[in-house]
PDB file with one MODEL, atoms N, CA, C and O in Angstrom:
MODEL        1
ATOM      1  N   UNK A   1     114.104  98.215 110.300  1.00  0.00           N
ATOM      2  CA  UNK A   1     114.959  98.010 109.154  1.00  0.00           C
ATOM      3  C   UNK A   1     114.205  97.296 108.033  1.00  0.00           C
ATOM      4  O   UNK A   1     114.503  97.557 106.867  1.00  0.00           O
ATOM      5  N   UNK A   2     113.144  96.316 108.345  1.00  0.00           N
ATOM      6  CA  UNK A   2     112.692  95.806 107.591  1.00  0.00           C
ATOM      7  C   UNK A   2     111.958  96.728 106.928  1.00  0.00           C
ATOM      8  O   UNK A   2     112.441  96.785 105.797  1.00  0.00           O
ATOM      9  N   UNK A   3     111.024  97.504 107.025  1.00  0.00           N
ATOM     10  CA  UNK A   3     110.251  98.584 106.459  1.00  0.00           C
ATOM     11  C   UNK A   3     111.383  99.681 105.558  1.00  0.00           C
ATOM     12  O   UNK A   3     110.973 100.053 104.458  1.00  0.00           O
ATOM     13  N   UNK A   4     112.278 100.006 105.852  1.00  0.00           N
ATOM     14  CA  UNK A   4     113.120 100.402 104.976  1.00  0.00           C
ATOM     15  C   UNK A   4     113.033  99.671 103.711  1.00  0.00           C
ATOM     16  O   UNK A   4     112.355  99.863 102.701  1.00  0.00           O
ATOM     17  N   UNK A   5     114.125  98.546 104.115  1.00  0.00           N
ATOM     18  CA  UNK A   5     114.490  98.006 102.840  1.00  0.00           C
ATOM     19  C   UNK A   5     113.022  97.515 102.029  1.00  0.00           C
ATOM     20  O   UNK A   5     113.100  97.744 100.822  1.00  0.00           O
ATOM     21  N   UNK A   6     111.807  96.936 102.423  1.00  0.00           N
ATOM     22  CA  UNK A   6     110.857  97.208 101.266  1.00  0.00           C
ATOM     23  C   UNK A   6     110.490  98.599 100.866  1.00  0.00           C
ATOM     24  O   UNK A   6     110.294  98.650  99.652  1.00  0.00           O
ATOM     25  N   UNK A   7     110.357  99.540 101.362  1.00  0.00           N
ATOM     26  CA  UNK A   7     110.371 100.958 100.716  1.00  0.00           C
ATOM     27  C   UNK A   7     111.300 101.426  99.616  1.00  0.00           C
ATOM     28  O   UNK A   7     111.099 102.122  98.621  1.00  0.00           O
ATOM     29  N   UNK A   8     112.685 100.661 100.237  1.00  0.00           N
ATOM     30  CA  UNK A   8     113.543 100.483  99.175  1.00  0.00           C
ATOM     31  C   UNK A   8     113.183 100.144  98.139  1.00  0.00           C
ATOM     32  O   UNK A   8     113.145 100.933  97.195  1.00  0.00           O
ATOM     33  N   UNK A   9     112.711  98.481  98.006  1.00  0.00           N
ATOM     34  CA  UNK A   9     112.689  97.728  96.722  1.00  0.00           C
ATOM     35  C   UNK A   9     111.470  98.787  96.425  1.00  0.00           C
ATOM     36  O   UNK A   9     111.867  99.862  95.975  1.00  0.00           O
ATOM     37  N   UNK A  10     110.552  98.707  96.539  1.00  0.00           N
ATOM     38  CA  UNK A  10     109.307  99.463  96.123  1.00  0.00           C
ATOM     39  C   UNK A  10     109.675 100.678  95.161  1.00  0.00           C
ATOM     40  O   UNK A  10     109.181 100.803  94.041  1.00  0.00           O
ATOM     41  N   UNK A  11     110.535 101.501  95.682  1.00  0.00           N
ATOM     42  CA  UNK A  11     110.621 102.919  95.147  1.00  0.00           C
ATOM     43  C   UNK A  11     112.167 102.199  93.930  1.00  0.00           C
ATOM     44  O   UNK A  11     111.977 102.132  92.716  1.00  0.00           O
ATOM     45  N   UNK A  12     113.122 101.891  94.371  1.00  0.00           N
ATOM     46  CA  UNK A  12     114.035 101.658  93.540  1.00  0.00           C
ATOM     47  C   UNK A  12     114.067 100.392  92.791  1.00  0.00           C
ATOM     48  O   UNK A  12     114.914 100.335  91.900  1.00  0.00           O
ATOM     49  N   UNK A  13     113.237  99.263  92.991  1.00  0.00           N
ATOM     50  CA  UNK A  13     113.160  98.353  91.634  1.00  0.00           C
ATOM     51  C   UNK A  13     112.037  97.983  91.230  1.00  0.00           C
ATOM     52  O   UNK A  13     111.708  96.964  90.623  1.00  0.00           O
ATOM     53  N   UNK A  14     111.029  99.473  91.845  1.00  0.00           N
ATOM     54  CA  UNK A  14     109.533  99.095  90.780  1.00  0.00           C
ATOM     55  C   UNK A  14     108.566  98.010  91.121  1.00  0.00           C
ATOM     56  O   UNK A  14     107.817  97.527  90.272  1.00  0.00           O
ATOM     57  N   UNK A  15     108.598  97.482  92.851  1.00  0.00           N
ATOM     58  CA  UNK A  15     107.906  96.152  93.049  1.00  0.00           C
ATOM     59  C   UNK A  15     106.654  96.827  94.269  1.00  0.00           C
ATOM     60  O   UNK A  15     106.686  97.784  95.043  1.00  0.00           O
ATOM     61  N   UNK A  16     105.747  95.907  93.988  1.00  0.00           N
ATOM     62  CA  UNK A  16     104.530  96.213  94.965  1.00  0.00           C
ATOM     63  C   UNK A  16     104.678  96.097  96.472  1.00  0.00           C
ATOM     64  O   UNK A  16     104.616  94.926  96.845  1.00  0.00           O
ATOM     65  N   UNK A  17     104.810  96.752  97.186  1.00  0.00           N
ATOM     66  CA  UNK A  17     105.634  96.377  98.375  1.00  0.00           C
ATOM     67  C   UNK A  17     104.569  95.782  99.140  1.00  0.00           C
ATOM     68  O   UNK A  17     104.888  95.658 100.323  1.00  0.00           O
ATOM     69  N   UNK A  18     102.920  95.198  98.746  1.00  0.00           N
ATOM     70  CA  UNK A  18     102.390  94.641  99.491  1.00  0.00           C
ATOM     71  C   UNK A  18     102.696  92.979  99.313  1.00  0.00           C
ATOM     72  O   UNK A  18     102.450  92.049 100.080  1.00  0.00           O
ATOM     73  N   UNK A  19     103.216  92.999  98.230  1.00  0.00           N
ATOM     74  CA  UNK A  19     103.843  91.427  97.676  1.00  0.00           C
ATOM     75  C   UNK A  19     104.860  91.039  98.852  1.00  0.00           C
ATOM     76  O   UNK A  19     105.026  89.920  99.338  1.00  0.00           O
ATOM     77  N   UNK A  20     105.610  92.448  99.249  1.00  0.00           N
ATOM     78  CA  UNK A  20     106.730  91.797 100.183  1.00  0.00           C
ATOM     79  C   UNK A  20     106.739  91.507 100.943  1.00  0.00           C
ATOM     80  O   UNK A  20     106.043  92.238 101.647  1.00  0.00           O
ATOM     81  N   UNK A  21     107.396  90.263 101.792  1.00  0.00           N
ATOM     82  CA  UNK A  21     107.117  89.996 103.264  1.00  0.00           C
ATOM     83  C   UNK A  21     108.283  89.368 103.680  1.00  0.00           C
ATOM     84  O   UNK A  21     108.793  88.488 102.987  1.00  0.00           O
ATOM     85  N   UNK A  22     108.740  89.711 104.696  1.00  0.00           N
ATOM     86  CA  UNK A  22     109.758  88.326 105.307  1.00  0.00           C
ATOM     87  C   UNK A  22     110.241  88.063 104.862  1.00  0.00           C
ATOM     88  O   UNK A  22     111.297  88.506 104.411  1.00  0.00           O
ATOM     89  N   UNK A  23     109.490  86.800 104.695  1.00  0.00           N
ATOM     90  CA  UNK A  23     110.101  85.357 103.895  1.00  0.00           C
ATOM     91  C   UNK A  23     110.278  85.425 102.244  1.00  0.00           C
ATOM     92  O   UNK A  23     110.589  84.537 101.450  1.00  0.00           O
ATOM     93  N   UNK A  24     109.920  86.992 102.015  1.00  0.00           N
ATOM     94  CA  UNK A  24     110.337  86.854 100.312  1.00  0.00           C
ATOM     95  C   UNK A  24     111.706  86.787 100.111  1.00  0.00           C
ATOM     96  O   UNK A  24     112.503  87.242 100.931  1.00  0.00           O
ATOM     97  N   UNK A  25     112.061  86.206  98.991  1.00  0.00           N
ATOM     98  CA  UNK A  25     113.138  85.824  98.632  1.00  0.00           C
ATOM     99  C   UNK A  25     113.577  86.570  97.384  1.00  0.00           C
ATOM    100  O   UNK A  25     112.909  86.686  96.356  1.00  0.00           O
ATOM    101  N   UNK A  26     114.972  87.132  97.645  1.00  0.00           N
ATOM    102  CA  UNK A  26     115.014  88.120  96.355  1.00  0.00           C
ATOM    103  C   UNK A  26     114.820  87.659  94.959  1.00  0.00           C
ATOM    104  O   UNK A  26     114.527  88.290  93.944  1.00  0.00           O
ATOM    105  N   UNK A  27     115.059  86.386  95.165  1.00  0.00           N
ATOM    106  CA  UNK A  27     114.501  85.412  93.461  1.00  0.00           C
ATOM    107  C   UNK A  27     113.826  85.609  93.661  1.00  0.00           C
ATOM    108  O   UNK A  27     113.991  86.792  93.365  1.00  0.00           O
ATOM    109  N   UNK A  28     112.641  85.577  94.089  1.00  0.00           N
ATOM    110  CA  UNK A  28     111.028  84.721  93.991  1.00  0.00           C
ATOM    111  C   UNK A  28     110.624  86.468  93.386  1.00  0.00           C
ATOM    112  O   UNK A  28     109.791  86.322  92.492  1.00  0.00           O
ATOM    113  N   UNK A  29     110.841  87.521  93.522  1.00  0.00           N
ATOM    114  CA  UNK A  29     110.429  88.770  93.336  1.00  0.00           C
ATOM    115  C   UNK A  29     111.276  89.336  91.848  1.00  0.00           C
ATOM    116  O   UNK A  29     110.805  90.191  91.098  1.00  0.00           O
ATOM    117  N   UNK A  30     112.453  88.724  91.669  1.00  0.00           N
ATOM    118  CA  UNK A  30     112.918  89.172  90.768  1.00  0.00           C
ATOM    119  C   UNK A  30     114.360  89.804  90.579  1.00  0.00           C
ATOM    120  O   UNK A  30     115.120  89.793  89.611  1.00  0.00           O
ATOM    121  N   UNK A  31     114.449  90.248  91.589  1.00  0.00           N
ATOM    122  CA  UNK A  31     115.613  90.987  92.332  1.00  0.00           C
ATOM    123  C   UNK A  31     117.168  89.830  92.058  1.00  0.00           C
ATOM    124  O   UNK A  31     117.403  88.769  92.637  1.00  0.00           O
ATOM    125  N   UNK A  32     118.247  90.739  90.669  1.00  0.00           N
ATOM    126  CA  UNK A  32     119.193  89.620  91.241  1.00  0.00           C
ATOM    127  C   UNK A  32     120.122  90.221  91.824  1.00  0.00           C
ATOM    128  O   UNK A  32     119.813  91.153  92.567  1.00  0.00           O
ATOM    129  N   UNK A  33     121.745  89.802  91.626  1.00  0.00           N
ATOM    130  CA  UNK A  33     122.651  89.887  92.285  1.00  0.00           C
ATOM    131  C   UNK A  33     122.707  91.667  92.143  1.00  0.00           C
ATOM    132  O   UNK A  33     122.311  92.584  92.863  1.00  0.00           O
ATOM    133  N   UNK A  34     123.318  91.601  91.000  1.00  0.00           N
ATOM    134  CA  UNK A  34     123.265  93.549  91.036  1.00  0.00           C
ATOM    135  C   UNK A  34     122.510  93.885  91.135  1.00  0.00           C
ATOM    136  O   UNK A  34     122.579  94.396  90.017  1.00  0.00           O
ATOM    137  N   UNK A  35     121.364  94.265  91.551  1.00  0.00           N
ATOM    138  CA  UNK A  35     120.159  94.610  92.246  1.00  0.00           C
ATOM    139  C   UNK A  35     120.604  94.713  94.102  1.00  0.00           C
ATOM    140  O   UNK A  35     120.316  95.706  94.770  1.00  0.00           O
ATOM    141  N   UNK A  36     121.148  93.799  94.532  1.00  0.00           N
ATOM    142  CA  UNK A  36     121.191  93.047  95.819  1.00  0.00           C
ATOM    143  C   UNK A  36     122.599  94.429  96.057  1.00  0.00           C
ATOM    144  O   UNK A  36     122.504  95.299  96.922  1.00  0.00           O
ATOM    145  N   UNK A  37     123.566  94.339  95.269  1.00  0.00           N
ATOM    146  CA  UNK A  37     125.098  94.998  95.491  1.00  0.00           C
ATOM    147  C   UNK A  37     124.408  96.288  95.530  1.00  0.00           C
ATOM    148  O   UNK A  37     124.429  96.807  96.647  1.00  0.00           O
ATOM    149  N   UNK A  38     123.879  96.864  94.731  1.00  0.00           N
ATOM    150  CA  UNK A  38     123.217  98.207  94.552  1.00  0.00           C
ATOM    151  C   UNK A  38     122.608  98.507  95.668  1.00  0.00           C
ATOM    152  O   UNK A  38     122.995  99.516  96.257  1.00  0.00           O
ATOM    153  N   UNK A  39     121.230  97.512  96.381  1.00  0.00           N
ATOM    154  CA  UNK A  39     120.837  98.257  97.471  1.00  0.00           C
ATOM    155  C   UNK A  39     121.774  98.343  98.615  1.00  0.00           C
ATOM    156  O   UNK A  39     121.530  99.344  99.289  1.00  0.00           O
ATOM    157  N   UNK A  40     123.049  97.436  99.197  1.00  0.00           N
ATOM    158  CA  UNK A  40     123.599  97.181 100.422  1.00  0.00           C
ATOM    159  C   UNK A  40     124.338  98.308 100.054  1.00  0.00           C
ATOM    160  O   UNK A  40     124.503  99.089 100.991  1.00  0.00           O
ATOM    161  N   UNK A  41     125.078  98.809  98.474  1.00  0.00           N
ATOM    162  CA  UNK A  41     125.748  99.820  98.972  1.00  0.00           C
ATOM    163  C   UNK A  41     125.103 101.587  98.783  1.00  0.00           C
ATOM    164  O   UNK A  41     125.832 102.571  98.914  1.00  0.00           O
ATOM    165  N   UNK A  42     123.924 101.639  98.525  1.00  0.00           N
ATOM    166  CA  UNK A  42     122.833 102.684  99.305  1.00  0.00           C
ATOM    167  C   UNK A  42     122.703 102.832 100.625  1.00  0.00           C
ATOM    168  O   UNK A  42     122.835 103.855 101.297  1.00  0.00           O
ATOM    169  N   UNK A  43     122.260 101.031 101.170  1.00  0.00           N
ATOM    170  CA  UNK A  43     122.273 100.807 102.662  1.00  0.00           C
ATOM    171  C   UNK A  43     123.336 101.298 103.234  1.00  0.00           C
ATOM    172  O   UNK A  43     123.145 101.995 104.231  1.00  0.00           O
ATOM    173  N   UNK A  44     124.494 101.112 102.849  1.00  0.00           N
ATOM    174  CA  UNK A  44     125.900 101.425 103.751  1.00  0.00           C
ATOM    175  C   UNK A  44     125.666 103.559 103.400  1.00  0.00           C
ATOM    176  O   UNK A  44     125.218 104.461 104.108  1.00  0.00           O
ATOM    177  N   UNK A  45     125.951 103.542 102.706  1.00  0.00           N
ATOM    178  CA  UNK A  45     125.762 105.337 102.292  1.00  0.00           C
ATOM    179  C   UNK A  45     124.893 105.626 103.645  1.00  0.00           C
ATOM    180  O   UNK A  45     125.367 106.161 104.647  1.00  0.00           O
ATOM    181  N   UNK A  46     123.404 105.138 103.492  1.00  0.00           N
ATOM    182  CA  UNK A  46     122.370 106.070 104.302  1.00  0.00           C
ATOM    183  C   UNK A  46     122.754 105.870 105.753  1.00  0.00           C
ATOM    184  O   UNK A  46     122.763 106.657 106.699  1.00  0.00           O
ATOM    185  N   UNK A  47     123.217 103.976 105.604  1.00  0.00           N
ATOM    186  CA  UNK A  47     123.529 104.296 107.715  1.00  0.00           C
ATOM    187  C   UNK A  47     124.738 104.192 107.989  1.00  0.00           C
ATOM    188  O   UNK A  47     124.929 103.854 109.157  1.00  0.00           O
ATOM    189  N   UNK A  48     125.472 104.317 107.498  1.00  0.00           N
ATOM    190  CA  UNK A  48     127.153 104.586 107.748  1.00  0.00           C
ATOM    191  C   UNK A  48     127.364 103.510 108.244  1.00  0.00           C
ATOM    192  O   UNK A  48     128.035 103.570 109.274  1.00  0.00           O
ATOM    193  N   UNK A  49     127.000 102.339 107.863  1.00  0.00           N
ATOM    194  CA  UNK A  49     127.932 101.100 108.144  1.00  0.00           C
ATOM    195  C   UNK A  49     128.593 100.469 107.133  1.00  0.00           C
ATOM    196  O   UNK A  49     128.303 100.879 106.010  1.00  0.00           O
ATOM    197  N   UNK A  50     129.442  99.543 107.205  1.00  0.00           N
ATOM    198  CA  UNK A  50     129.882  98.753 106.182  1.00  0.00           C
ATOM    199  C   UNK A  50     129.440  97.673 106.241  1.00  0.00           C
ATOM    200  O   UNK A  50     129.921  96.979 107.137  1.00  0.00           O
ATOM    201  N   UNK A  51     128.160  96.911 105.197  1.00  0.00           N
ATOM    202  CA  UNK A  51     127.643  95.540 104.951  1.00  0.00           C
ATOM    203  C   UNK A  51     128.837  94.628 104.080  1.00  0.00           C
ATOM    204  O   UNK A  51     129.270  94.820 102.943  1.00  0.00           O
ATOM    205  N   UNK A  52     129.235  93.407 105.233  1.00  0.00           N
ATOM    206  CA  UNK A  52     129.990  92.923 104.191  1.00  0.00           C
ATOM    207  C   UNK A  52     129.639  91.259 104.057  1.00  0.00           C
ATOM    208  O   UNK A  52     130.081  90.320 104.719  1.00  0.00           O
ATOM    209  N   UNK A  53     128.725  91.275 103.003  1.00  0.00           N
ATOM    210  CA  UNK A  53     127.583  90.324 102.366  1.00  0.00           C
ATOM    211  C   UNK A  53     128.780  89.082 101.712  1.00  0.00           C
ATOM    212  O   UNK A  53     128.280  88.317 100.887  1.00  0.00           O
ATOM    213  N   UNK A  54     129.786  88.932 101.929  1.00  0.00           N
ATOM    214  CA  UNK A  54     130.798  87.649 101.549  1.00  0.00           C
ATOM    215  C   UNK A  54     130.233  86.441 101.952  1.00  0.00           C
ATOM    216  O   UNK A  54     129.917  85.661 101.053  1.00  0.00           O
ATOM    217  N   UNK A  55     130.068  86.169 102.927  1.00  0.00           N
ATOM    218  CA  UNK A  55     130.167  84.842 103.684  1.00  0.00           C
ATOM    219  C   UNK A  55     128.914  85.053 104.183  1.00  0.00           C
ATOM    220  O   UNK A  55     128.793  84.299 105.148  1.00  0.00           O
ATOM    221  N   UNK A  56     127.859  85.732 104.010  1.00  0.00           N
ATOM    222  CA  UNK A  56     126.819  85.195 104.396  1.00  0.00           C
ATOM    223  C   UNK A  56     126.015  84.948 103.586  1.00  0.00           C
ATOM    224  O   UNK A  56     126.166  85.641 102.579  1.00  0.00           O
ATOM    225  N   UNK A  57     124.928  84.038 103.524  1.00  0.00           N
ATOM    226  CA  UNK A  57     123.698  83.323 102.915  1.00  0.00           C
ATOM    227  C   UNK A  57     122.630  84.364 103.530  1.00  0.00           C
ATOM    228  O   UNK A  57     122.312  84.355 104.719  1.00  0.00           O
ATOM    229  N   UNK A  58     122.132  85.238 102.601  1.00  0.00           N
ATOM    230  CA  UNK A  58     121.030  85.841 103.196  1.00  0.00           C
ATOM    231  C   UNK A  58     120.129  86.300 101.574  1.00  0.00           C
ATOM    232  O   UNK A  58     120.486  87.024 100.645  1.00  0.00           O
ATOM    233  N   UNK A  59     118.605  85.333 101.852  1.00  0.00           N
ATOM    234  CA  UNK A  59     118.548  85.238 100.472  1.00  0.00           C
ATOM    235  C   UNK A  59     116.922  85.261 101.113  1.00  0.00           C
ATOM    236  O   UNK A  59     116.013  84.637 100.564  1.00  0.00           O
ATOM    237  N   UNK A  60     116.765  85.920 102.113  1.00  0.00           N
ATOM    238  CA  UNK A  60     115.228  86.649 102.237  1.00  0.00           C
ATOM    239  C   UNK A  60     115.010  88.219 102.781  1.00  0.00           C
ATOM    240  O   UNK A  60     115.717  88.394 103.774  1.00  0.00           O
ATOM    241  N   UNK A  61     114.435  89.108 102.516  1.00  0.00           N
ATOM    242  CA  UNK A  61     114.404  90.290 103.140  1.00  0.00           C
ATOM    243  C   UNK A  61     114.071  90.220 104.832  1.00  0.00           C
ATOM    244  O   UNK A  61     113.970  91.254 105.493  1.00  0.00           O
ATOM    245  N   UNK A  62     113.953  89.173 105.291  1.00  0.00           N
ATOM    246  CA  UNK A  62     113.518  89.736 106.456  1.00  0.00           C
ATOM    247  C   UNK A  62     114.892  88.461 107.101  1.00  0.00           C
ATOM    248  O   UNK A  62     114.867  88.192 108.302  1.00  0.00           O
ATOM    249  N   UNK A  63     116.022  87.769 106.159  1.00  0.00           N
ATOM    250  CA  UNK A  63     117.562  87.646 106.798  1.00  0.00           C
ATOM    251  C   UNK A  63     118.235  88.763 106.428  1.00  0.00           C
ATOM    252  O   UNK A  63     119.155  88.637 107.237  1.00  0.00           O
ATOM    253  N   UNK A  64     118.563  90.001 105.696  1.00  0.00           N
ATOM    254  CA  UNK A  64     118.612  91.283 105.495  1.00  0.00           C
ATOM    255  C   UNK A  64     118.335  92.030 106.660  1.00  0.00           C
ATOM    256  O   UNK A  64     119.128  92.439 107.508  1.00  0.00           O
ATOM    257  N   UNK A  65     117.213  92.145 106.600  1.00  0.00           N
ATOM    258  CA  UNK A  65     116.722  93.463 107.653  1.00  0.00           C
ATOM    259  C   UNK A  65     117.351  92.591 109.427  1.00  0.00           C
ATOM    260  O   UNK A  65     117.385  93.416 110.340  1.00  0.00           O
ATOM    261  N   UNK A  66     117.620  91.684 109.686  1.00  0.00           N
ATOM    262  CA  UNK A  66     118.072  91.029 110.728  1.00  0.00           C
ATOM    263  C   UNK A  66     119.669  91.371 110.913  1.00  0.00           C
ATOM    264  O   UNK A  66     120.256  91.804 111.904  1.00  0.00           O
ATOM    265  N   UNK A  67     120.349  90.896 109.126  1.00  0.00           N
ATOM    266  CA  UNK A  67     121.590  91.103 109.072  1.00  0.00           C
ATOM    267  C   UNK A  67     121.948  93.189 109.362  1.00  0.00           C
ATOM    268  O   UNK A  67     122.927  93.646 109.951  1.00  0.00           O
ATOM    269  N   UNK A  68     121.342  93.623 109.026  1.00  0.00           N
ATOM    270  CA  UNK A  68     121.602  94.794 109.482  1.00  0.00           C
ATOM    271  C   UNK A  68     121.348  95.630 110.438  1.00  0.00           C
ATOM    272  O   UNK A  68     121.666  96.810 110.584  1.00  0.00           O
ATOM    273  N   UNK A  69     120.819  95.001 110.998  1.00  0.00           N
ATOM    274  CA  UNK A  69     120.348  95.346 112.401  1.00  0.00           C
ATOM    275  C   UNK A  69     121.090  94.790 113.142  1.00  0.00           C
ATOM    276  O   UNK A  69     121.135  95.128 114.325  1.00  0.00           O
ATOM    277  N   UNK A  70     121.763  93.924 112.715  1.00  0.00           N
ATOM    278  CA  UNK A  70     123.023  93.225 113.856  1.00  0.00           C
ATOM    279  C   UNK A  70     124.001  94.278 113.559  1.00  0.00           C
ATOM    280  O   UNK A  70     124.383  94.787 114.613  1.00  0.00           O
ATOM    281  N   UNK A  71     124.423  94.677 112.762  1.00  0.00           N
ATOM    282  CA  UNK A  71     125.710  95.643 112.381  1.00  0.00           C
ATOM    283  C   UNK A  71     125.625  96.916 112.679  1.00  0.00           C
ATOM    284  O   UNK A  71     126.602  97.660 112.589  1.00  0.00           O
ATOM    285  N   UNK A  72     124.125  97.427 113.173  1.00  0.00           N
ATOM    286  CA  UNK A  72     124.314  98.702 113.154  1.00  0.00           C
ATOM    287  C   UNK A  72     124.175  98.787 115.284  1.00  0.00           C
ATOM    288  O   UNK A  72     124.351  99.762 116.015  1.00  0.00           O
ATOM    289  N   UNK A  73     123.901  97.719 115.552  1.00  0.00           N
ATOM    290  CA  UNK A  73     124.041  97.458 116.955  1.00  0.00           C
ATOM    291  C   UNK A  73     125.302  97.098 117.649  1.00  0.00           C
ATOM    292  O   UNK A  73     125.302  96.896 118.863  1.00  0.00           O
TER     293      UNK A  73
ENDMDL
END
């Protein structure tokens, strides 16, 4: 999942995906809120789940790629 979603940012908001890692943080790259709504609801489209990003604090790609990997399990 993690390799997704940087392929993601890479191809859909124009970022070097060797910059990305883990522990990047969608601030620290640039990425804001509508950026963030935009990819989860692509994410939900491609794997038929419903991400529902309310109540959680997830403010690195690699708490993302964790958070969705819990949901699709």
């Amino acid at each position: 999942m993690y390799e997704k979603l940087v392929s993601y940012a890479a191809k859909q908001l124009e970022l070097d995906a060797s910059q990305i890692t883990r522990d990047s943080t969608f601030e620290s790259l640039g990425i804001d809120s509508l950026d963030i709504v935009e990819m989860v609801m692509d994410l939900e489209t491609e794997l038929g789940v419903e991400l529902e990003l309310e109540d959680q604090k997830i403010t690195t790609f690699g708490e993302m790629a964790d958070f969705i990997e819990s949901k699709l399990n």
